[in-house]
C-alpha positions, 0 to 999 in steps of 0.5 A: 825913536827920537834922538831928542826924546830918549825916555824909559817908563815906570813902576806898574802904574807909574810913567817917569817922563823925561826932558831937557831944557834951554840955556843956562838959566835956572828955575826962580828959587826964591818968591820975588815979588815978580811973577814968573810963568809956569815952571819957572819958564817965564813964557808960561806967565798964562796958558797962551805962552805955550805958543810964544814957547813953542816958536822961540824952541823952533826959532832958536833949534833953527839957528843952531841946525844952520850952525850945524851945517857949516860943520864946526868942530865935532866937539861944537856938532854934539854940543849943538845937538844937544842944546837943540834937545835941550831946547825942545825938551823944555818944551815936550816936557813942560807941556806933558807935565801940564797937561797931566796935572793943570787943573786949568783947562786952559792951560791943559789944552794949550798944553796939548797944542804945543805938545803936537806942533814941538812933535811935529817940528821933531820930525822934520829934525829926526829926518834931516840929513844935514844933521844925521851927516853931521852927527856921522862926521863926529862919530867918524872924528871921536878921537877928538872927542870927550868919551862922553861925547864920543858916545853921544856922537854913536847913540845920536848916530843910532837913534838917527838910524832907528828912526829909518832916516839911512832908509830910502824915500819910500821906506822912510815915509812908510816909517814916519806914516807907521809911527804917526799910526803907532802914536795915534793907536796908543792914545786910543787904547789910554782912552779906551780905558779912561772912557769904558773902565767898565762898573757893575750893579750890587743889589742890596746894597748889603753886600758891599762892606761899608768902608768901600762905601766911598768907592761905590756910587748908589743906585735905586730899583723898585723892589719888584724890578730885577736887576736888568731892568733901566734904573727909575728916578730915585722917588720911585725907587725902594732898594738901594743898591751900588754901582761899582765902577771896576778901574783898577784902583777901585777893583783892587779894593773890591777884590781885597775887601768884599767878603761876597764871593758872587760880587768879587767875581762879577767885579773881576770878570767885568773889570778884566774885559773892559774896554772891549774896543782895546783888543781891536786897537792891541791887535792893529798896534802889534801889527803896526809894530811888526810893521816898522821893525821889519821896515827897520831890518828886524825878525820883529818889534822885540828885537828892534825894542831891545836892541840898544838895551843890556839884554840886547835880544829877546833870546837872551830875556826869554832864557832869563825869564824862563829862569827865574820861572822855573826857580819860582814855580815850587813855591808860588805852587806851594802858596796857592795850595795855602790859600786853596786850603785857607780858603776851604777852612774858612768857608768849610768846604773840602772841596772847590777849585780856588778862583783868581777873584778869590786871591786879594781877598784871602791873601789879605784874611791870611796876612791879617790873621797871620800878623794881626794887622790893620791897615788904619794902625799901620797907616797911623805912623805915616803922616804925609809930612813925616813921610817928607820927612824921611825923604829928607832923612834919606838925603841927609845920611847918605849924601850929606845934602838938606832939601831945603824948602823954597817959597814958589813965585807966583805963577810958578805952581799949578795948584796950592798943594804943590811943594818946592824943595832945592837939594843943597849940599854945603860944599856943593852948592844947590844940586837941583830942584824938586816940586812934590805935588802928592795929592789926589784931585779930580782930573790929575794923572791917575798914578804916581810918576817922576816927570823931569822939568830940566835936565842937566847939562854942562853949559860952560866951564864954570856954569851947569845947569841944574836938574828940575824934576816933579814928583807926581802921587795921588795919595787919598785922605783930608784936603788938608796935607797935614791929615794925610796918611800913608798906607805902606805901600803907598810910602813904598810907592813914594820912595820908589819915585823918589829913587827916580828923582835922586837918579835926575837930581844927582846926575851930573853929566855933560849932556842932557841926552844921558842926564838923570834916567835917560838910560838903558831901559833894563838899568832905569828902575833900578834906583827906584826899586833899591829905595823901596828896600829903604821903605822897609828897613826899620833903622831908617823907618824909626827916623821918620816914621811916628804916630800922628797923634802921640809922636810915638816911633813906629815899633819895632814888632808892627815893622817886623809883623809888615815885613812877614805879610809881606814876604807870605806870598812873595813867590806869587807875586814875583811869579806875576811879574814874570808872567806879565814880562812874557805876555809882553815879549810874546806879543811883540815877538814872533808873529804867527801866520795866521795871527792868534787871537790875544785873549788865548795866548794870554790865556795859554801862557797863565796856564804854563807860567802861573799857578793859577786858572784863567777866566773865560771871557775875561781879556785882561790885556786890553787895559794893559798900558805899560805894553804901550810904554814898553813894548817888549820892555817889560821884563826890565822891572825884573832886571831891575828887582835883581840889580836892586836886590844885589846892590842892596846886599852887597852895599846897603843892608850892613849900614842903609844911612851910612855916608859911604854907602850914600857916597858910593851910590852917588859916584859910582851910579847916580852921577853917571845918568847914561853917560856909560855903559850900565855894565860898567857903573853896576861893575863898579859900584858892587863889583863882580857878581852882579851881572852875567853874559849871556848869548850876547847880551847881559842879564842879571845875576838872580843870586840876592833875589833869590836868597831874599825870598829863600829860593834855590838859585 
């Protein structure tokens, strides 16, 4: 772990990245005349700057590592240190988001470059002793210091120490060699999945519906080949037929939307053990991580993961997660006896074990029959720009502040449908700025993600260097962003994100080592998933959301019918999660001797943890990436889905707009970034009730979630 690049991921298919920035100098905010670079960073003028970039960072890191070593002041070493982050993570953060979104390969590759040589100066930087003794200096001296400064000097101290720089030579460099191994091992596995998403062939093409004909790819046989033979030019060829390639975007609408059972298991059963390769990769990465935690003086990788967290160890989330499976396990049992018995009286069978390709497909008949839905009607009402909207909405009642759109300079985008916004508030002044860059392109990071720009940071008395961030979706539809549509839950997936950036924009730290999400891991989602609440309350939904034809409001009765599809299978959902929090926190704990096979442990714990049947062959941990990310972090969407559902309760649901509620969510959350104890700013904003102690650490209290969904806690 890096003292400069404390970081947390994000929603499933999501990964919020993290940064600080340089001096005190702003982003342009206006398009002069003169251009300025990528960013706003003027060095990034063309893809070569990320060169001149990298050496000023290492240049400028280098004058202040000497300054620290004349051991100035406590308050003058913490400082220091955090513009030497600062400075670095203008660099790491500006080449990520690069190298995610840049449709120039120029500039993509050149982005990677500085990517790996800032990584490389950061390790010289995490493993100098002359800075370690002086964070040590400080933390000794912390009487003399702000109390968040006395708490940069402890987790400076930590971050040093869970690096191994306290170990001895030996130990230090198996560390530094495990990390690299670590790094490299978990770049493969994301190839592994972009390279071998894994597809199968449907012959005729009949049996693929077609509204999926856009997802699928057209293929030819001769009529008397069978299906294994090598496909033939295409002017000898009779029968079409469609290769489905089974990422999990596409197998998502595959599984939900073909009425052919024999293709939904085909899709299910290739897409859920692609790429083979990865099982190699997650046992050598699992192994990898056992390694360095022991090194480090942990039983294991999920002790050494979760040490600096809320739940502090894997017993106290184990007991939780076990918790809320027990309390959970009746109804989710009781929705697969629904769709079991649904799915026997629409095919007139008495009998048949439902199978796990069989889920999305009648889970969605169920809602749709149930509720009279259709996706294009719901999708209607969320015209992209009126989806910006909302979020200006969202602004504007709770926080009294405008996103204000601001014309880009040129050289600051990276692609013309990217949008500028500053958030203004008429007291305050400018509070930070937001790029928006939401549509889907050809080579772009496949999710939806919060990647911060800037951090922000007090660099004098009267001078604060405000917050950048980027909103980063990849919603389909017409090239131009005035036709785009939202589906629900891809408004749902955008206030989410959004919940992330207001954590970036509104906090106002001291330092950008605790700005914005740079928190606790099991309190960063948070925010996020109590913006989703804001996705579906009508009262704000009628602000914003309206038909993109008529100007008709969203009604009332669609909202409702929304709400009740969505709340049919709650329990089988929140079952999953759970289920996927344990398969993290098994792999990464205890090791056995000698090890098990991955495929039959995920295998065991879908048995014991969820109401439905595991697939043989079948080895869905392999594209499982946020086991990259997180590594016995998963269980924190949970914690996060509990913290969220009780701030909304307790705070939000009598008057989600009001200006108190936005006040108190501001003051007492948001503004604090990781500058305090999670504890405490949660304590603060809903009081008592919100949280538990528990074996040492802390979990949530699963009161709210469980009156929500009309479970007994």
């Amino acid at each position: 772990m890096s003292f400069l690049l404390r970081r947390y991921a994000p929603k499933l298919f999501l990964n919020p990245i993290l940064n600080r920035p340089r001096h005190s100098g702003r982003l342009h905010t206006s398009a002069a005349a003169t251009t300025t670079g990528l960013y706003g960073f003027p060095h990034l003028k063309n893809p070569k700057g990320f060169q001149r970039f990298v050496d000023d960072a290492i240049e400028r890191s280098g004058e202040l590592v000497s300054y620290i070593a004349t051991m100035p002041s406590s308050s003058e070493i913490i400082g220091a240190m955090d513009e030497i982050s600062d400075t670095i993570c203008s660099v790491v953060d500006s080449a990520e988001l690069c190298r995610h979104t840049h449709p120039d390969r120029e500039f993509v590759e050149e982005a990677n470059k500085a990517w790996m040589r800032i990584n490389e100066y950061l390790h010289y930087l995490n493993t100098n002793h002359t800075l370690y003794d002086a964070v040590k200096k400080a933390e000794r001296e912390r009487h003399l210091l702000t109390k968040e400064a006395q708490r940069a000097a402890h987790y400076l101290r930590i971050d040093f120490e869970r690096g191994g720089i306290h170990l001895c030579a030996e130990k230090l460099d198996q560390v530094n060699q495990l990390s690299i191994e670590i790094s490299q091992l978990c770049r493969e596995f994301n190839e592994n999945i972009i390279i071998d998403p894994g597809s199968v062939d449907v012959f005729p093409s009949s049996r693929i519906p077609k509204n999926l004909h856009h997802l699928v790819k057209p293929i030819y046989r001769s009529t008397s080949a069978s299906s294994r033979e090598p496909l033939k030019p295409r002017d000898t060829m009779k029968e079409k037929g469609f290769r489905i390639k089974t990422d999990p975007p596409t197998l998502s609408s595959i599984l939900q939307l073909t009425p052919d059972d024999e293709v939904r298991k085909m899709a299910y059963a290739r897409g859920n053990s692609s790429p083979q390769a990865n099982l190699g990769v997650l046992n050598k990465l699992m192994g990898a991580r056992h390694e360095l935690a022991q090194i480090l003086g942990y039983r294991n990788y999920a002790e050494f993961s979760m040490k600096p967290n809320m739940a502090s160890s894997p017993l106290v989330v184990m007991s939780f997660l076990e918790d809320i499976s027990n309390i959970i396990r009746p109804s989710a049992d009781e929705e697969y006896r629904k769709i079991r018995d649904f799915r026997r009286e629409k095919c007139g069978q008495r009998s048949g074990d439902l199978e796990p390709w069989d889920e999305a497909y009648y889970t969605s008949l169920m809602k749709s029959s149930t509720y009279n839905l259709d996706s294009s009607v719901v999708a209607s009402y969320f015209p992209l720009p009126q989806c910006i909207k909302g979020l200006k909405v969202l602004v504007q009642s709770l926080f009294g502040a405008t996103f204000c759109s601001v014309p880009l300079a040129p050289g600051e985008s990276w692609h013309p449908d990217v949008l500028k916004m500053s958030l203004h508030h008429p007291d305050e002044g400018d509070l930070g700025y937001l790029y928006l860059d939401l549509l889907s392109r050809k080579g772009k990071y496949p999710g939806c993600a919060h990647f911060a720009i800037k951090g922000g940071r007090r660099v004098s008395e009267t001078d604060y260097q405000l917050p950048v961030v980027a909103l980063v979706c990849n919603f389909l539809g017409s090239p131009d962003p005035l036709n785009v549509r939202l589906n629900h839950w891809e408004l749902e997936t955008l206030f989410h994100e959004f919940g992330h950036a207001l954590h970036s924009l509104l906090s106002r730290t001291d330092y950008q080592h605790f700005s914005g999400t740079r928190v606790a891991l099991d309190l960063a989602e948070t925010p996020s998933n109590l913006f989703e609440y804001y996705a579906w309350d009508y009262r704000v939904l009628r602000t914003f959301a309206r038909h993109y034809s008529t100007g008709e409001v969203i009604p009332q009765k669609l909202v409702e019918s929304m709400e009740g599809a969505r709340k049919m299978f709650a329990a089988t959902e929140l079952q999953r999660q759970i289920f996927y929090a344990i398969i993290d926190q098994t792999l990464f704990g205890e090791q056995p001797n000698p090890p098990r096979d991955t495929s039959s442990i995920v295998a065991d714990l879908k048995t014991k943890y969820t109401s439905w049947k595991h697939v043989e062959g079948t080895h869905w941990q392999s594209r499982f990436n946020h086991l990259l990310n997180y590594g016995a972090g998963y269980y924190s969407y949970l914690y996060a889905k509990c913290f969220a559902a009780s701030i909304w309760k307790k705070l939000c649901k009598e008057d989600p707009l009001s200006l108190s509620t936005g006040v108190a969510l501001r003051k007492e959350f948001l503004q604090h970034g990781g500058a305090r104890e999670p504890a405490d700013i949660l304590n603060g904003l809903v009081g008592d009730g919100v949280l538990r102690y528990c074996n040492g650490g802390i979990v949530p209290d699963i009161t709210s979630l469980c009156d929500e969904m009309k479970l007994v806690s």
